[in-house]
N, C-alpha and C positions, 0 to 999 in steps of 0.2 A: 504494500500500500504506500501511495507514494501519499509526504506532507505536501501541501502548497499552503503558501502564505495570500491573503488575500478573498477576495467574496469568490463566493460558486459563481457560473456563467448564469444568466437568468431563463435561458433555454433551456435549461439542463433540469430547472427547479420546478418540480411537479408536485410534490409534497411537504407539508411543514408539519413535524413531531415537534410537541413540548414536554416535555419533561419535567415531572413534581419534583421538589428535593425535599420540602417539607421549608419549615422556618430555617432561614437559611442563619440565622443566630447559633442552630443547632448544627449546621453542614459539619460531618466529620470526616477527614480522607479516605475512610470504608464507603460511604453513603457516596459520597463524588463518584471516585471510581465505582462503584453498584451500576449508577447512573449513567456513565458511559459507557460502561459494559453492555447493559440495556437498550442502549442508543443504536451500537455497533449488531447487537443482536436482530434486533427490532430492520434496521437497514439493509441487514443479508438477506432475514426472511423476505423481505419484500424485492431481491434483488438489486437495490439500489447501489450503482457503479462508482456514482460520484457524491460526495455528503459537502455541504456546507455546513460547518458546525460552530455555533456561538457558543461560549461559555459564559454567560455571567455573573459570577457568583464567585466566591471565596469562601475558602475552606476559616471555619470558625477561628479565631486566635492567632491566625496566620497572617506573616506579610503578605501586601498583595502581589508581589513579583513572586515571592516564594509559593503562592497561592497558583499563580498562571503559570510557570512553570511544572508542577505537580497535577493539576489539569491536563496540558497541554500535552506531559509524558505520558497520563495513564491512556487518553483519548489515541496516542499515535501506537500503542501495543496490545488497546482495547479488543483487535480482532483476530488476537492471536489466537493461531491452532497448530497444532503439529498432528500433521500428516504424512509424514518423511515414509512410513510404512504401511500406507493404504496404496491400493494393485490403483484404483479408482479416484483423484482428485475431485472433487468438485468444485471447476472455476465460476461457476452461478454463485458459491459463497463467498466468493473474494471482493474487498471494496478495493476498485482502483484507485482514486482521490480522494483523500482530505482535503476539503479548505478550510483551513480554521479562520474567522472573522474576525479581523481584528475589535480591540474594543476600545472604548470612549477613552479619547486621549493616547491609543498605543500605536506608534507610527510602524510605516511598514518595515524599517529598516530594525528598528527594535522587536517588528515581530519576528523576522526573518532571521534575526539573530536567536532569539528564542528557538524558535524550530531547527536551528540548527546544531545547537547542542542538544535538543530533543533527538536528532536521529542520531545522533552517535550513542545519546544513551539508551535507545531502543535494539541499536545493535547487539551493544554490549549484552543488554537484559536479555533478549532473544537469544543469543549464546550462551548465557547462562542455562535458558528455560530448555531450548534446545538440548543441550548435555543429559540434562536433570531426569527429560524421559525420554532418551536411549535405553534401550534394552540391554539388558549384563551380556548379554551373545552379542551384540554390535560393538559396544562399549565395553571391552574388558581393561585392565592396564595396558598393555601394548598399543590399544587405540586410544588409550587417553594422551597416551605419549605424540600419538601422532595425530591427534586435534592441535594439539600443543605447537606441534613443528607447524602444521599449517594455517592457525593463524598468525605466526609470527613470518607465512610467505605473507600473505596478504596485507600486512602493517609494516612499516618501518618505526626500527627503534626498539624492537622487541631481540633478544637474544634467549634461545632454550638449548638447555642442556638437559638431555637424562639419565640418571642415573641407575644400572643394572645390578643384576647380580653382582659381579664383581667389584663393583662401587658400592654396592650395600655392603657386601661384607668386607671391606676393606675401613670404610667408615665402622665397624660394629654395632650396625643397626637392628639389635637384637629385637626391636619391638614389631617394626616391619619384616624383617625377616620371619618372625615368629609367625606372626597375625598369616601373613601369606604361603606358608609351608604344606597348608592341607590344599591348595588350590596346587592345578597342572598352569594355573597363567602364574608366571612367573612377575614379582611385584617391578613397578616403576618407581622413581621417584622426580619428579619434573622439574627444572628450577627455569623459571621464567623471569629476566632480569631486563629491566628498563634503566637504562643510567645516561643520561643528560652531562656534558660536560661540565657543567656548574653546577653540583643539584646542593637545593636548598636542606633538605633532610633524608634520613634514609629511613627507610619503612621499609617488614616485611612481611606477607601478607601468606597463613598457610590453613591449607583448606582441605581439611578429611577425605579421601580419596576411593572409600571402599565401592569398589563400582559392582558388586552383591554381597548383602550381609546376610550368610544363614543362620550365624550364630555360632556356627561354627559346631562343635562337639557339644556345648551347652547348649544345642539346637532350640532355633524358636518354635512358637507353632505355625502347624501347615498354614492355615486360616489368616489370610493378607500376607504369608512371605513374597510375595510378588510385588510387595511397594517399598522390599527393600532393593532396588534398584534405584531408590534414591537416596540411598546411603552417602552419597558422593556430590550431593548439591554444595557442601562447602566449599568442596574445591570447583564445581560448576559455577560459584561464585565467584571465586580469586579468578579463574580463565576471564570472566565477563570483567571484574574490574582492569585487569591488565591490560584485554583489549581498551578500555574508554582510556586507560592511564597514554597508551598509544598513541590511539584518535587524539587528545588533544594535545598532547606532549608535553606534560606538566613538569616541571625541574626539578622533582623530586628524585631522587634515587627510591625505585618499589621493585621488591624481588617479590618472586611469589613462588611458595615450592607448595607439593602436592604429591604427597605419599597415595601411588593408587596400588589396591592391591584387592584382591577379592576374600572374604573369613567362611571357607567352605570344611567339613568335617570330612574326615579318612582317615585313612592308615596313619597319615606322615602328619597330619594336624597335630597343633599342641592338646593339649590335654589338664584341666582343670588340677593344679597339683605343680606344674613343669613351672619354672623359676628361670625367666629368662634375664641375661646382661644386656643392660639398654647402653646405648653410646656415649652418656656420661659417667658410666664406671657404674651406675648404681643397681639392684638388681632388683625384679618383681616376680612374686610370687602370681601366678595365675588362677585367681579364685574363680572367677566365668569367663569364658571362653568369649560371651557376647560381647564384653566390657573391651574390644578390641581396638576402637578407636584412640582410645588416650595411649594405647600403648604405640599405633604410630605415629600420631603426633610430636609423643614424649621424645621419640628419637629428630622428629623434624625443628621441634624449638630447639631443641640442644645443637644442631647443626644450623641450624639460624644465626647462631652468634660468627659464624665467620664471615658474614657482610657485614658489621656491625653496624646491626640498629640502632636506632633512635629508639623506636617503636616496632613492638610485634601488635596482629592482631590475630588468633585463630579463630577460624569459622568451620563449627560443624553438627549434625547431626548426633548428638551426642548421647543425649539419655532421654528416656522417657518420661522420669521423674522433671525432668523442666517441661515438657505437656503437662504433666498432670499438673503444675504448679501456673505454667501462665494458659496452659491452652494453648490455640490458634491467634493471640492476638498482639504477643511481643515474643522475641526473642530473649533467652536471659544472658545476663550480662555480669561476667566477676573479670580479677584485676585488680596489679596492684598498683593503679595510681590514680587518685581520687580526678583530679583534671581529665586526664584520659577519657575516665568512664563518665562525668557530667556533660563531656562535650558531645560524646556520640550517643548519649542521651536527648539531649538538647537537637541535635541535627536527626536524628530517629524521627522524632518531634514534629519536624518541620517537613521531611522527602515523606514521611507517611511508613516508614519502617522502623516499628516503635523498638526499642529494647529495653528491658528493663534489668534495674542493678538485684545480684544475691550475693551475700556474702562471704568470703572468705574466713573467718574464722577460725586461728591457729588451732584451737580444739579438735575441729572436723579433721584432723591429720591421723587423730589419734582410730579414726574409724579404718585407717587403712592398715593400721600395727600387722604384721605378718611376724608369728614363729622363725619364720626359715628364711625371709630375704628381708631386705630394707623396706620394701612396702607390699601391702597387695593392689592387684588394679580392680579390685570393687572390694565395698566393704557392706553392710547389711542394709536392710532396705528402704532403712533411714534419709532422708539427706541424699539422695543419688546427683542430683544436679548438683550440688555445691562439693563433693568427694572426687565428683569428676573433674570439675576445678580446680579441687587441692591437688589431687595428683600431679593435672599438669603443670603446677606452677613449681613443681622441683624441677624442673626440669629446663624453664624460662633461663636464659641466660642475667647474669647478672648485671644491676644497675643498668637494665632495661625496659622501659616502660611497658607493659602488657594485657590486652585486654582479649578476654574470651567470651565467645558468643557461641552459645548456643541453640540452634535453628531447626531445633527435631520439630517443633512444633507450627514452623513457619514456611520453614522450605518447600515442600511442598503441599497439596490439598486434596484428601481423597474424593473430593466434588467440589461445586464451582462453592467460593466462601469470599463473599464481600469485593463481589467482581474479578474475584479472580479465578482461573481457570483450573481446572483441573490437571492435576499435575504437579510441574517444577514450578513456583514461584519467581525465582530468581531473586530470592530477597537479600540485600546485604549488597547488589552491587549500587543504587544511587547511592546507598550512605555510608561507603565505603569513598566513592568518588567525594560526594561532598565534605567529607572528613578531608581528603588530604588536602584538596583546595585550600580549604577550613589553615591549615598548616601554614600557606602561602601568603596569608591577611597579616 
């Protein structure tokens, strides 16, 4: 769907939809985007090719630029579908044209500029969502690898490296190595680096990568294992903000790595009991087998410290217990440094991808105590979201700022939820972007 800046042709305009939002005192970024969604719905069924679309209205408590922007993005990815593996497309439900209207007072060079970071960040998101529902047979490690190399053909400014077998075990990536031992795909790990010749700060940005979670030997149940093929939206994430970090060529220094590996049960899988050595010398006892993701991470922030951050953030599908604590409606949010986490609070806030803080308390350490190694990677079934967090935080390089996001309950959507689609969400790439900008002021 292409953006255009400016009115619909007046020959083209055969119909006028209005659309209720209610008291617009009450307009919240769910209810906008609802409404769009609607809009975009409402204009396939009817076949409509080309939309002239007004927006009047602002999101409650919001600037209004920050308002028209967040509009103006949900409207330009409102008509997303992934069909990549239907035999049959349907071109009857594709809108050729947007025109978005300008409004009172927004001249056209100022719309045009708007919609133009609008289509970079609908790329970005659409790569994300894209990833997100790939199938674990199309998408295993090996082809995350080579998503990787290929958008970095198509962008300038991107450089990736991956790292194999022999680079895992040469690093002592005991946690990745582990988690991926029961699978025949052999684990990846991607490191995708932007670096500017003056960068103002360095960031690095690493994103869960299990591209199928069975569980592994602590097998989950049959019943919905088929939506763990979005085990790997966090790092579906990092890909999407790397590509916008590209698109616009921000002077920041941002790596982004991405531990992919699949956590399948067999012979050669680990096993509830097995005590693996992670890369910073320390060792974990393996209490469940499902608890698989912090222990690849754990090896990826520990290898993060040789770009030396400023700033880490992890993004990933982590536990369950942060659903059952926020739901579908933020992501949670620990870390240790209060600024860090008020700020991507505050811009949460504002792009409409809210997250919210839990805390770290040195206590919660003591839930992981292990017998036989230095920690366990679960500890009872207390506290899971915040355990998960302390785990990773031994792991954080030091005297580096760090912030963890948890998106089991955001990332994707087992049906459409507050305009959005079913599937990959792509959450965490606008306000990841808007974070480092954020950086740049």
């Amino acid at each position: 769907m292409e953006l255009i800046s400016g009115e619909c042709p007046l020959d083209l305009a055969h119909r006028v939809t209005f659309v209720g939002i209610g008291d617009e005192r009450k307009l919240t970024h769910s209810k906008l985007r609802e409404a769009l969604h609607r809009v975009m719905q409402q204009a396939t069924k009817n076949r409509e090719y080309q939309i002239g679309l007004g927006i009047p209205v602002s999101v409650h408590g919001l600037a209004a630029a920050e308002s028209r922007l967040f509009a103006l993005r949900e409207a330009s990815i409102a008509d997303y579908t992934f069909d990549h593996f239907k035999s049959k497309k349907n071109e009857f439900e594709k809108i050729d044209g947007l025109h978005i209207l300008p409004l009172a007072g927004e001249t056209e060079k100022e719309l045009e500029e708007r919609l133009e970071r609008v289509r970079l960040l609908r790329t970005s998101q659409q790569l994300a969502r894209d990833l997100g529902n790939r199938p674990a047979n199309d998408l295993n490690p090996e082809a995350f690898a080579s998503a990787a190399k290929e958008m970095a053909e198509e962008v300038s400014g991107l450089r990736v490296t991956i790292l194999g077998m022999k680079e895992l075990l040469k690093e002592k990536m005991g946690g990745v190595l582990g988690v991926s031992q029961g699978s025949v795909e052999e684990p990846r790990v991607l490191v995708i680096e932007h670096r500017p010749k003056k960068p103002k700060k360095s960031v690095v940005l690493v994103g869960k990568g299990v591209t199928f979670d069975s569980g592994g030997i602590s097998i989950k149940p049959a019943a919905g294992m088929g939506w763990m093929k979005f085990d790997m939206c966090g790092a579906a994430t990092v890909m999407g903000v790397m590509r916008a970090v590209a698109d616009l060529d921000l002077p920041i220094k941002v790596v982004g790595l991405i531990p992919a590996v699949e956590n399948m049960p067999s012979g050669t899988a680990i096993k509830p009991g097995d005590i693996l050595a992670m890369s910073n010398g320390k060792t974990v006892e393996v209490d469940n087998t499902d608890a698989e993701g912090r222990l690849i991470l754990a090896d990826i922030l520990h290898y993060s410290a040789r770009f030396n951050p400023d700033i880490v953030i992890d993004y990933a599908t982590l536990t369950g217990a942060c659903v059952v604590a926020l739901g579908h409606e933020a992501a949670g949010m620990m870390g240790n440094d209060q600024e860090l986490l008020d700020t991507l609070r505050k811009l949460g806030e504002e792009v409409g991808e809210r997250v919210w803080p839990m805390p770290l308390y040195e206590e919660y350490l003591s839930y992981l105590k292990s017998d036989w190694a230095d920690l366990k990677n679960a500890g009872s079934r207390w506290g899971g979201a915040v355990t998960a967090g302390i785990f990773l935080q031994q792991f954080v390089p030091e005297k580096v700022k760090w912030a963890h996001l948890d998106v089991a309950g955001v990332a994707y959507n087992e049906k459409e939820h507050n305009g959005l689609p079913k599937g990959a969400s792509g959450f965490g790439v606008v306000l990841t972007v808007a974070f480092l900008e954020h950086l740049l002021k």
